[in-house]
C-alpha positions as CSV (number, residue, x, y, z in Angstrom):
1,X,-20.5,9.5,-0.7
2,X,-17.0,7.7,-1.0
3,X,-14.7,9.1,2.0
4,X,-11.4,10.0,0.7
5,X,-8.6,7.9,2.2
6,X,-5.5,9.5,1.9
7,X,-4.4,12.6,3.2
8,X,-1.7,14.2,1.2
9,X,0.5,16.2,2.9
10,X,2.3,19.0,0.5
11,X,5.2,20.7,2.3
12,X,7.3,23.6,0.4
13,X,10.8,24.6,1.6
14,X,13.0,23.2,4.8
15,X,11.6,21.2,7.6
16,X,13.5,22.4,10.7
17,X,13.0,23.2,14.7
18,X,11.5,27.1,12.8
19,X,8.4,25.2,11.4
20,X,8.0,21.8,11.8
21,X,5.3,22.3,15.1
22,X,3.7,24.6,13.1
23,X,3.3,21.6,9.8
24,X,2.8,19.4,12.6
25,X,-0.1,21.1,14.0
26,X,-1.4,22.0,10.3
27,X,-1.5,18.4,9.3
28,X,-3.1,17.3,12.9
29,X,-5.9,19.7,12.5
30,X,-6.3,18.2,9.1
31,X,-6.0,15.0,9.8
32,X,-8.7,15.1,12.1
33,X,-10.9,16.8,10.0
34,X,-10.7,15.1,6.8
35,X,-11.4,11.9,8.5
36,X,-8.6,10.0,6.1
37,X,-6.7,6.8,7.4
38,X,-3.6,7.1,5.2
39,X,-1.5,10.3,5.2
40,X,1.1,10.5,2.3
41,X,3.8,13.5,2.5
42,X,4.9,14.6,-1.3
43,X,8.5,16.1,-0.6
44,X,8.9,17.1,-4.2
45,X,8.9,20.7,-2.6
46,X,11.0,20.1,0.5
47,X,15.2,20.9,0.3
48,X,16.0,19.9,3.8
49,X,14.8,18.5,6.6
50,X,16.4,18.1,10.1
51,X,15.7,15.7,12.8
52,X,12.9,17.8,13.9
53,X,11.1,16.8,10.7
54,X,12.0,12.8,11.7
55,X,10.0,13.7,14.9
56,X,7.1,14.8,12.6
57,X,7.4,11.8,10.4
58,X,7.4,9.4,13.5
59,X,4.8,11.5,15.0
60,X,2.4,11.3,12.3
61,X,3.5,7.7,12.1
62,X,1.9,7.4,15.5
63,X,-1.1,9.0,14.7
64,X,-2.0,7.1,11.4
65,X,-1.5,3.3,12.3
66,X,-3.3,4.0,15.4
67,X,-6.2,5.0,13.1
68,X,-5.2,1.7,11.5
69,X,-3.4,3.6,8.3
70,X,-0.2,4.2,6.8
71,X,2.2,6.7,6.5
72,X,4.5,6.4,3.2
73,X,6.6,9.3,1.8
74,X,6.9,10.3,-2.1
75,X,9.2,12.7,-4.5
76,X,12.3,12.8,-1.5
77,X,15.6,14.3,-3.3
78,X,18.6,12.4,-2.5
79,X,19.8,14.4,0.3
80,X,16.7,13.3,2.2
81,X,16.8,9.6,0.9
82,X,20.1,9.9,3.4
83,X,18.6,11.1,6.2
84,X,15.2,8.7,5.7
85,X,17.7,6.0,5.7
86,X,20.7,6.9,8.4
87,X,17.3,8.1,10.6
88,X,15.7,4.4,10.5
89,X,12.5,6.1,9.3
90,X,12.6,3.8,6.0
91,X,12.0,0.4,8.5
92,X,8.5,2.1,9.2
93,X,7.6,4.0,6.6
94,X,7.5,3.4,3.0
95,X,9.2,5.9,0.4
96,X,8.5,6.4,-3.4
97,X,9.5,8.0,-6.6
98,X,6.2,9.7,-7.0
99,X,2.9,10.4,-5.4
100,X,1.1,7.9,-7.7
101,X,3.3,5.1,-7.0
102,X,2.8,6.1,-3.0
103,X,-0.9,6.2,-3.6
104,X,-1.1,3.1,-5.1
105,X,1.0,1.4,-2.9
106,X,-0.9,2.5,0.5
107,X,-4.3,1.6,-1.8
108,X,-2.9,-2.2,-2.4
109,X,-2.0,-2.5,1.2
110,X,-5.2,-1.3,2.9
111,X,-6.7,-4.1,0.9
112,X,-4.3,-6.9,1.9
């Protein structure tokens, strides 16, 4: 039996100081249990995010490559392209315009 390899993370609505322990403890537990190596979030559902959601991103971040993954994001709106960008998160993780591109992307790079 194949072992999936990505992990991808669907959050709906915001990402602020209210929830983000609560996605970040969600996608720990699963993490952990699925056994993946790569994690890809699919934002297509996400509005806003403050920089309690760039600690979740870095966290995760953390948690993957030490696995020897990688993290890329997918589907952000325009208002988080900003904050990915003025945050720094885009030198260290990789964004797309949709989950397939992400997918195949993180694929192509696990085999380099």
């Amino acid at each position: 039996m194949e072992r999936k390899k990505n992990l991808i993370v669907k959050i709906q609505g915001d990402i602020d100081q209210h929830n983000a322990e609560e996605i970040r403890a969600k996608v720990d537990k699963e993490f952990e249990r699925s056994r993946c190596r790569h994690m890809i979030f699919d934002f297509s559902g996400v509005s806003f995010m403050d920089s309690s959601g760039i600690g979740l991103l870095i966290g995760r971040y953390k948690s993957v490559t030490a696995r020897g993954g990688t993290v890329a994001i997918a589907n952000m709106n325009s208002d988080l392209g900003r904050i990915y960008n003025i945050s720094g998160l885009k030198k260290i993780i990789s964004s797309f315009d949709s989950l397939d591109q992400a997918e195949k992307q993180v694929e192509n790079q696990a085999h380099a």
